[in-house]
C-alpha positions as protocol buffer text, in pm:
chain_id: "A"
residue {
  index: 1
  type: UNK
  ca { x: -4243 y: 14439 z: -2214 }
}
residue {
  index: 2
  type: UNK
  ca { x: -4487 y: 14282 z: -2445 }
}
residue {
  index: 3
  type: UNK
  ca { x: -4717 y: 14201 z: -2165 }
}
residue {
  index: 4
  type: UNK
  ca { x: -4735 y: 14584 z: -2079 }
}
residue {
  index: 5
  type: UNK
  ca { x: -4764 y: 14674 z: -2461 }
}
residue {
  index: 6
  type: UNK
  ca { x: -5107 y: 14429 z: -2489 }
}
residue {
  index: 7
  type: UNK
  ca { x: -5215 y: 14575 z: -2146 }
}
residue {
  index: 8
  type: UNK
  ca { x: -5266 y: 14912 z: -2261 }
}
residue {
  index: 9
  type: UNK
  ca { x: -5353 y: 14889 z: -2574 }
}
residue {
  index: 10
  type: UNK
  ca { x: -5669 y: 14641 z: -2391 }
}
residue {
  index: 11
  type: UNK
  ca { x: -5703 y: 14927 z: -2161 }
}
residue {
  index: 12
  type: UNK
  ca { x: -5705 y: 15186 z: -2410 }
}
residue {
  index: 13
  type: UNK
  ca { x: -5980 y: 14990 z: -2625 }
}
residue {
  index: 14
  type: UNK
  ca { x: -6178 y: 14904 z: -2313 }
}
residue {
  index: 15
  type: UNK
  ca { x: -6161 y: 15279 z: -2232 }
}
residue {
  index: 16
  type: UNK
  ca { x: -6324 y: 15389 z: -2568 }
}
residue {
  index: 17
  type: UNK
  ca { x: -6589 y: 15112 z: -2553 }
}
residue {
  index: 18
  type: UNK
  ca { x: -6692 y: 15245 z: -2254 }
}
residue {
  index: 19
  type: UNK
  ca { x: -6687 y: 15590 z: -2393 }
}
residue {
  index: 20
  type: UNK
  ca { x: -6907 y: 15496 z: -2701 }
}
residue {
  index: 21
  type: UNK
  ca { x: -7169 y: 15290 z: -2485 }
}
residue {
  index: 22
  type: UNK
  ca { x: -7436 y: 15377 z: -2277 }
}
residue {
  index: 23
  type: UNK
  ca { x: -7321 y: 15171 z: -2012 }
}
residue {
  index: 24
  type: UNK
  ca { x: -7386 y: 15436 z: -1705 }
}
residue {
  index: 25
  type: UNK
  ca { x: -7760 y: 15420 z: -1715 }
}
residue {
  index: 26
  type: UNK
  ca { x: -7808 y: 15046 z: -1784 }
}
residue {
  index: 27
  type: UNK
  ca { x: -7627 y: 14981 z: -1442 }
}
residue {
  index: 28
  type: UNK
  ca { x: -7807 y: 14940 z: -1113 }
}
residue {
  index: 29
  type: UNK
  ca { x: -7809 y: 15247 z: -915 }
}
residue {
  index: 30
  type: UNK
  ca { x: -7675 y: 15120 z: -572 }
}
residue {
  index: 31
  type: UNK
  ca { x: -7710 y: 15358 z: -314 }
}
residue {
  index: 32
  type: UNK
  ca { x: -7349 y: 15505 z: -161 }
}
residue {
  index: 33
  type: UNK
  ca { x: -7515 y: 15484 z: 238 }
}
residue {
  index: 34
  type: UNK
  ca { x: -7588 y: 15091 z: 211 }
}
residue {
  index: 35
  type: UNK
  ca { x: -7187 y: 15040 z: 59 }
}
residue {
  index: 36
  type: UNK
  ca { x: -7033 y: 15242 z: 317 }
}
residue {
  index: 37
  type: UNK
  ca { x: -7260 y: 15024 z: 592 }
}
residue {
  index: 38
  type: UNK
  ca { x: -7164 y: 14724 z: 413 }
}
residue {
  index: 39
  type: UNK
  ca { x: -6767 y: 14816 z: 422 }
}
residue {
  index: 40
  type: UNK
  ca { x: -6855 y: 14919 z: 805 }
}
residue {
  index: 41
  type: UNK
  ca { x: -6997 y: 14585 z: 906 }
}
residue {
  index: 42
  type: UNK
  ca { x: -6711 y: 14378 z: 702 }
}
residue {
  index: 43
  type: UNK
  ca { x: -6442 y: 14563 z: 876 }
}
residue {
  index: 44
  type: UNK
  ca { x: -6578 y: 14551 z: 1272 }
}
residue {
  index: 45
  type: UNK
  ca { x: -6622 y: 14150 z: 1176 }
}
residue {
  index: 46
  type: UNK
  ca { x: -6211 y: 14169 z: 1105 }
}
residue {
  index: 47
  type: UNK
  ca { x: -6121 y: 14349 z: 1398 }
}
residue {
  index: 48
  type: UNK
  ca { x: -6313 y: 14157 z: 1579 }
}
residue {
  index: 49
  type: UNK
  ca { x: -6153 y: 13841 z: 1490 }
}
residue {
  index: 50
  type: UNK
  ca { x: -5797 y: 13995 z: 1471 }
}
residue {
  index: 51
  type: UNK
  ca { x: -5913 y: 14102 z: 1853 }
}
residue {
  index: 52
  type: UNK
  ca { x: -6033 y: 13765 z: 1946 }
}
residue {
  index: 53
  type: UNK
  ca { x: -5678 y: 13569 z: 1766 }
}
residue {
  index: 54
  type: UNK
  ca { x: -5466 y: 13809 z: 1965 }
}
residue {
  index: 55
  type: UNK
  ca { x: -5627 y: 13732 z: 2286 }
}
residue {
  index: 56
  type: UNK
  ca { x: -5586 y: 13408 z: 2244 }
}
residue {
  index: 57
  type: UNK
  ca { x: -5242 y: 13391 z: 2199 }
}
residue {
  index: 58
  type: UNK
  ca { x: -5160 y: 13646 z: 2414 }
}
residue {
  index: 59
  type: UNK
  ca { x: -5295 y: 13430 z: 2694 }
}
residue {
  index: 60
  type: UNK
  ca { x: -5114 y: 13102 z: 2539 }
}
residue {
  index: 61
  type: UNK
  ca { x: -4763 y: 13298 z: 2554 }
}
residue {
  index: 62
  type: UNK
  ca { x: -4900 y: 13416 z: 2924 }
}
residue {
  index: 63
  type: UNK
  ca { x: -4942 y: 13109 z: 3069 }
}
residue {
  index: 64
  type: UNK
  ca { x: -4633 y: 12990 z: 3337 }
}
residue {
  index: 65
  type: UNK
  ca { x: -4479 y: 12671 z: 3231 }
}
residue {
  index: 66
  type: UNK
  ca { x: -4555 y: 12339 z: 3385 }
}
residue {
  index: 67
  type: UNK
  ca { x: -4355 y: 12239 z: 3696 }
}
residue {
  index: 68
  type: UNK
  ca { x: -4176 y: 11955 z: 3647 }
}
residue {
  index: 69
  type: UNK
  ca { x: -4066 y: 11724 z: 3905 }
}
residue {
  index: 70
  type: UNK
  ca { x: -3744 y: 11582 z: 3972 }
}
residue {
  index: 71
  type: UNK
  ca { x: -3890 y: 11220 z: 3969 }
}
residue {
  index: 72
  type: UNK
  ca { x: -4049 y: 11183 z: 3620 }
}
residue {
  index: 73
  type: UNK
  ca { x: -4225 y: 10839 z: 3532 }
}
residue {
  index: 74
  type: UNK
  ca { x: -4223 y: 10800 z: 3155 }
}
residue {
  index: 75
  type: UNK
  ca { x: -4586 y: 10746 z: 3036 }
}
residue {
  index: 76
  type: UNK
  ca { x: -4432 y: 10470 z: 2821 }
}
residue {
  index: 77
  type: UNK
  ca { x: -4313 y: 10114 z: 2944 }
}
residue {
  index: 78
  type: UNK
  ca { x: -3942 y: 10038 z: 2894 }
}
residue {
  index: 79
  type: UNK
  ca { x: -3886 y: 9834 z: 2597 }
}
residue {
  index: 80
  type: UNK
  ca { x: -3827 y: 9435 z: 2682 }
}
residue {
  index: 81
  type: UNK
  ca { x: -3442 y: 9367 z: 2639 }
}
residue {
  index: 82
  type: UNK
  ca { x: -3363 y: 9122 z: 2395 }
}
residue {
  index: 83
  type: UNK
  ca { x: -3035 y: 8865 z: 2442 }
}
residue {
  index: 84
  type: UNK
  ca { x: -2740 y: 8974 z: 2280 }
}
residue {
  index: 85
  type: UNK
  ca { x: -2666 y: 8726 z: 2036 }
}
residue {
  index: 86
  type: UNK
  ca { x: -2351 y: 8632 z: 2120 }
}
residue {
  index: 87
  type: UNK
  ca { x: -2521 y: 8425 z: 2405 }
}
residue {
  index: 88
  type: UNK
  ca { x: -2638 y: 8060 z: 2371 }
}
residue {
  index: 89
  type: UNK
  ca { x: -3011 y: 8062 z: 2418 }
}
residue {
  index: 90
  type: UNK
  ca { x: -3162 y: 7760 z: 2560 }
}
């Protein structure tokens, strides 16, 4: 609750600064045409990429499976066997 409490009363005190201050003509005028092309641009790049991902993995779920054959030869060597030691080694 206390967080809320200092909240507003920032907000409240950042409001009537604001209100007391010229602060509207010492900003930079930025015109509304090159924002809206700016927003434009940013959000074709997503889609874009979001298009591109989904390709992607729609072709990676797409794909068939690998055959396998019934005679498989590990890529790996057997391991060596080593003597039990309940035999007498020479």
């Amino acid at each position: 609750m206390i967080p809320f409490i200092v909240g507003a009363i920032a907000g409240a005190l950042a409001v009537r600064t604001v209100q007391r201050t010229s602060v509207r003509g010492k900003l930079p005028a930025i015109p509304v045409g090159r924002v809206k092309e700016g927003l434009r641009d940013a959000t074709l790049a997503s889609l874009n990429s979001i298009e591109h991902s989904s390709a992607r993995l729609r072709q990676r779920i797409e794909r068939p499976a690998p055959v396998e054959s019934d005679a498989v030869t590990p890529d790996v060597a057997p391991a060596a066997v080593a003597p039990s030691s309940d035999e007498p080694q020479a």
